[in-house]
C-alpha positions as MATLAB code, in Angstrom:
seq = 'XXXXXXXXXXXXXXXXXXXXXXXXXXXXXXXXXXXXXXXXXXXXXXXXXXXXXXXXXXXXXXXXXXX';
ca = [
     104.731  107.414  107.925;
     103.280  110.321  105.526;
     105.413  110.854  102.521;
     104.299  113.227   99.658;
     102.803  116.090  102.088;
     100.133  117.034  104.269;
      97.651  113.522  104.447;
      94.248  115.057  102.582;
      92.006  111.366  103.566;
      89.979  112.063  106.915;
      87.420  110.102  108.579;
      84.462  110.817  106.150;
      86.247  110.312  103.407;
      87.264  106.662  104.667;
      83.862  106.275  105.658;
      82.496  106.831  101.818;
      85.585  104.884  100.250;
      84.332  101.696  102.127;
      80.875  102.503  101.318;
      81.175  102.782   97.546;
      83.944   99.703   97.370;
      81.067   97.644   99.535;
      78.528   98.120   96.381;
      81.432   97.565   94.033;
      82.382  100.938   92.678;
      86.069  100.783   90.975;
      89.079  102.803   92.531;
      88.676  105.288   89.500;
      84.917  105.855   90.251;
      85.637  106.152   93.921;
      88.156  108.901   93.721;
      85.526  111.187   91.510;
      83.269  110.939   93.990;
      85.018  111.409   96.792;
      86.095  115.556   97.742;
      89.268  116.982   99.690;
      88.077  119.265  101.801;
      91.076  120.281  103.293;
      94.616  121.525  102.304;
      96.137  122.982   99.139;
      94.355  120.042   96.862;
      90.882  121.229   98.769;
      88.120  120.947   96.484;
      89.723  118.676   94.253;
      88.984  114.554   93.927;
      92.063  112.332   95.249;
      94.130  110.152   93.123;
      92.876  106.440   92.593;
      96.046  105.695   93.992;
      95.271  107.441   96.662;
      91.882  105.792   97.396;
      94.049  102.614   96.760;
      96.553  103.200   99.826;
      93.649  104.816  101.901;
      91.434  101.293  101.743;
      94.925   99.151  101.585;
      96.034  100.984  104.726;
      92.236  100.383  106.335;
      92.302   96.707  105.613;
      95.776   96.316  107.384;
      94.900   98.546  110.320;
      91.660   96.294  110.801;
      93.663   92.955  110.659;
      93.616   90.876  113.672;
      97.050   90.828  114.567;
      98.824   87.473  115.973;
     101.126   87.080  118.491;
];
């Protein structure tokens, strides 16, 4: 479900999140060095909250689920 507008996190973007969390970066430091590149907010860095949901939602999608 997408609240808030258009979703600005693609695949790249996920793909440096995880990459900078794996050699301990903070959410803060993340988010600066991470770029939208699409969108009204292109150009601009995303939220820390928004790196926060974007690895939250990652880990959850990647969970083994049980039946």
């Amino acid at each position: 479900m997408l609240f808030g507008g258009a979703a600005v996190v693609d695949d790249t973007m996920l793909a440096l999140a995880l990459h900078f969390r794996e050699q301990n970066h903070c959410l803060r430091d993340i988010a600066g060095r991470l770029v939208i590149i699409k969108g009204k907010k292109k150009g601009r860095h995303p939220s820390p909250a928004t790196v926060l949901r974007m690895l939250r939602d990652h880990d959850q999608a990647s969970q083994p689920t049980s039946a």
